[in-house]
C-alpha positions as CSV (number, residue, x, y, z in Angstrom):
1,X,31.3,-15.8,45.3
2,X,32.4,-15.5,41.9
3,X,34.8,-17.6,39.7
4,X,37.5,-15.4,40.8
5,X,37.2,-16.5,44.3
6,X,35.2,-20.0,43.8
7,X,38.2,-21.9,45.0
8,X,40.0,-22.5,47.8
9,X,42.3,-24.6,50.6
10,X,41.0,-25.8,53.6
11,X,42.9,-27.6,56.1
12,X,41.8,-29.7,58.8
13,X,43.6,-28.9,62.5
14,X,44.1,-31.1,65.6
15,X,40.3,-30.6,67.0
16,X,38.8,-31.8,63.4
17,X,38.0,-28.2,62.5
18,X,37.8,-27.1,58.9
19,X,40.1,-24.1,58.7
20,X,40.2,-22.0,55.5
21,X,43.8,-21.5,54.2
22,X,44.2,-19.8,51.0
23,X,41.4,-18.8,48.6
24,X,41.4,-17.6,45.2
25,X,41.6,-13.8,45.1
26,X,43.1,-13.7,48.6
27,X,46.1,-11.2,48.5
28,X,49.9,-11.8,49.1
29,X,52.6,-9.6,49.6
30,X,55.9,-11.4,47.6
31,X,58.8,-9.8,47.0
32,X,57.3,-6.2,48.2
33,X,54.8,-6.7,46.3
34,X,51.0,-7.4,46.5
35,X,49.8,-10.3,44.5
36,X,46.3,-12.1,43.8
37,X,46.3,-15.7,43.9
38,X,44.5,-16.9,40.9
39,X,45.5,-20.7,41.3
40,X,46.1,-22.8,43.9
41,X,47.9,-26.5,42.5
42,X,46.7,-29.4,43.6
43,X,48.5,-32.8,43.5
44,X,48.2,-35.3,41.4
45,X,48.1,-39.2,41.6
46,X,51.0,-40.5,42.3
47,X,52.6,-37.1,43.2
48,X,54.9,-36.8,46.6
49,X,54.2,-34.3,48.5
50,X,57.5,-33.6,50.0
51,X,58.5,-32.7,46.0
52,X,54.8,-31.8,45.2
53,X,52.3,-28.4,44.8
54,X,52.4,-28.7,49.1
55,X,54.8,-29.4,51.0
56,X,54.7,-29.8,55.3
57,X,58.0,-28.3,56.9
58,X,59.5,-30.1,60.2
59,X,57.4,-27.3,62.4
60,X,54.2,-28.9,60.4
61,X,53.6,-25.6,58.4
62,X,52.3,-26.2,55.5
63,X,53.7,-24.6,52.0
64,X,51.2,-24.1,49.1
65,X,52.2,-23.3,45.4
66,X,49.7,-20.6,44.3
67,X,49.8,-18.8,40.8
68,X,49.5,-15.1,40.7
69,X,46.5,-12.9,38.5
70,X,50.4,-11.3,37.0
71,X,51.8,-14.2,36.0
72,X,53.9,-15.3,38.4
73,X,53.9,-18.4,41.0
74,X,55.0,-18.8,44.5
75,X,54.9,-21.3,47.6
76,X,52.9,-19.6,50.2
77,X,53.4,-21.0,54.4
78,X,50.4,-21.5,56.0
79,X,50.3,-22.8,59.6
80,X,47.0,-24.5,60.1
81,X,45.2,-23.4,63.3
């Protein structure tokens, strides 16, 4: 581990298992392009996470705004296990 992968999102699924959804330096293809996450947001107080940094869709996926080691920033879906 180093502090370009020294943080991460874990989710929890239905059985109470820890499941590791998106870590820093994990790799994305967005917009035909591979891109390193470098972020990963995190709400605040008082945030709503229907408008916040994650938001769960009606099929209970989850999206994740990440920032990218280029600059840019995107949701990412992750469907927890």
């Amino acid at each position: 581990m180093t502090t370009s992968n020294d943080n991460g999102f874990w989710v929890m699924n239905g059985l109470g298992e820890l499941k590791l959804a998106v870590r820093e330096g994990d790799v994305f293809t967005m917009g035909g392009s591979p891109r390193t996450v470098s972020t990963i947001q995190s709400l605040s107080p008082g945030n709503n996470a229907s408008v916040g940094p994650r938001i769960f869709t009606a099929d209970g996926t989850m999206k994740i705004l990440v920032g990218f080691t280029d600059g840019t920033q995107g949701y990412i879906e992750v469907v927890v296990p």
